[in-house]
C-alpha positions as CSV (number, residue, x, y, z in Angstrom):
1,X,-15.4,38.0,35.8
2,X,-15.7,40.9,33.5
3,X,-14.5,40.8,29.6
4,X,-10.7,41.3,29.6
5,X,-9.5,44.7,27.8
6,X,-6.2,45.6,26.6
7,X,-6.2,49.7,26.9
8,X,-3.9,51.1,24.2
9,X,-3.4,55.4,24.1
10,X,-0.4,57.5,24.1
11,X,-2.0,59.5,27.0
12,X,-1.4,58.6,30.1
13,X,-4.7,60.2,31.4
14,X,-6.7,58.9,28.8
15,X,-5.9,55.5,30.0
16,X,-6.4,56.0,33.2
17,X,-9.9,57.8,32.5
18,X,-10.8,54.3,30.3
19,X,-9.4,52.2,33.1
20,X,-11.9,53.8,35.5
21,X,-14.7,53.4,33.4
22,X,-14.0,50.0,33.0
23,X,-13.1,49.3,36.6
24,X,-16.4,50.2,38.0
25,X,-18.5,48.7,35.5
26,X,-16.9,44.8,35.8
27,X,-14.5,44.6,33.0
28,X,-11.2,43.5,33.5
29,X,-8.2,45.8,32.4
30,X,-5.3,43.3,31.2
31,X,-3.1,45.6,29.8
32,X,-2.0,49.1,29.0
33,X,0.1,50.4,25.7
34,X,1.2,53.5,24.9
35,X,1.9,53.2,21.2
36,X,0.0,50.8,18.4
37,X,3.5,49.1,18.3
38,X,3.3,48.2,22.1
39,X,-0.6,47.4,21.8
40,X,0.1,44.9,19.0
41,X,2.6,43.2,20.9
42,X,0.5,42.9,24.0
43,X,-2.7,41.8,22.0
44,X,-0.2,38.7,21.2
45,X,0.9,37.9,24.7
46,X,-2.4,38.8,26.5
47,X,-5.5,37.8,24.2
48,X,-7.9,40.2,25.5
49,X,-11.6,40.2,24.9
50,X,-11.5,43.6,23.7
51,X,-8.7,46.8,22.8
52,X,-9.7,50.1,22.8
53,X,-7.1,52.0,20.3
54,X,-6.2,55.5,20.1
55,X,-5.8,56.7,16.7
56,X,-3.2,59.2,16.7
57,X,-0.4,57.6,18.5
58,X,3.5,57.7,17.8
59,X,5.6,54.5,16.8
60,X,2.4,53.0,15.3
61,X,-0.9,54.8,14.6
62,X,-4.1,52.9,16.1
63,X,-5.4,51.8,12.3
64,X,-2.0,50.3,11.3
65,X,-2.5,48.5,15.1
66,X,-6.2,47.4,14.3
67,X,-4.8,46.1,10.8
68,X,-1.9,44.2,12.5
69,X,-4.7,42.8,14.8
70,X,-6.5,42.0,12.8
71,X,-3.8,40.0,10.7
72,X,-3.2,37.9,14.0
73,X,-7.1,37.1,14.9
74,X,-9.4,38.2,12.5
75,X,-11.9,38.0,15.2
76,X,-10.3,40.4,17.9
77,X,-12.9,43.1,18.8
78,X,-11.3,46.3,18.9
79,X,-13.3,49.9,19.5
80,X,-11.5,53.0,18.2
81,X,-11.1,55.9,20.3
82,X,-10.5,59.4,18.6
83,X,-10.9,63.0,19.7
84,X,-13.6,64.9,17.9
85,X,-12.9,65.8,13.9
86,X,-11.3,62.7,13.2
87,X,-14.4,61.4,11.3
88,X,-12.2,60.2,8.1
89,X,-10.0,58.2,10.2
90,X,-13.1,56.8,12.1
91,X,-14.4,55.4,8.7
92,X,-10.9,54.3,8.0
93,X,-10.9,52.2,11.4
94,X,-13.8,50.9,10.6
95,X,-12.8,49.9,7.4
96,X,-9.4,48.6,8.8
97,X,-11.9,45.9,11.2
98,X,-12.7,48.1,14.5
99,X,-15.5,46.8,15.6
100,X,-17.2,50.6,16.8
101,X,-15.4,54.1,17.8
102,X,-16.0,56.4,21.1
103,X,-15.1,60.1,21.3
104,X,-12.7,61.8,23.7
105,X,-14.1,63.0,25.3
106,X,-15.6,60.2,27.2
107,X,-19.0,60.1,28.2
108,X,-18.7,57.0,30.4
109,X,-22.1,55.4,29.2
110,X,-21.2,55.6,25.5
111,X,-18.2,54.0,26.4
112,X,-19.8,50.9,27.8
113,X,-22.8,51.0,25.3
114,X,-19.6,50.5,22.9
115,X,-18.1,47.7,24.9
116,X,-20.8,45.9,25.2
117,X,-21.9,45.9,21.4
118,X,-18.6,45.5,20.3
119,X,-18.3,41.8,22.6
120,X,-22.1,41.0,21.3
């Protein structure tokens, strides 16, 4: 069985363009959010391996998500995913405790080359 993943994006597509990607490469998609308020909130009940966080999101933006994460297990890998030109927020993430960042949009190898680094 694949590494579980909690999928959190305001985008309805985006998710389900992830969730692909995932699907076919043997990772396990636990959950779905559409804000950082709902992600949090499922990171608690579900434990996934892994969340992928959108950055601009309403209700709670994906680096007050990683932050709140991160509060609740300092160890939770999370990969930031941002359309292009968000580089400052990237390094804010980063900063925040994502463990890597992907760009919408997707290239699905990048995608899984993030995954995989981001679970070691």
């Amino acid at each position: 069985m694949g590494a579980k993943v909690l999928i959190v994006d305001d985008a309805a597509f985006m998710r389900m363009m992830l969730k692909d990607i995932l699907l076919k490469n043997g990772f396990e998609v636990i959950g779905e959010a559409e804000n950082g308020k709902v992600g949090v909130q499922l990171f608690q009940e579900l434990n996934p391996d892994l969340v992928t966080m959108d950055i601009t999101m309403p209700e709670m933006d994906g680096i007050s998500a990683v932050k709140e994460i991160k509060k609740l297990k300092a160890a939770a890998k999370v990969v930031m995913v941002s359309a292009m030109g968000q580089q400052s927020m990237v390094i804010e993430a980063i900063q925040a405790g994502a463990s890597d960042f992907i760009v919408k949009p997707f290239q699905p190898d990048r995608v899984l080359e993030s995954l995989r680094k981001a679970l070691g």
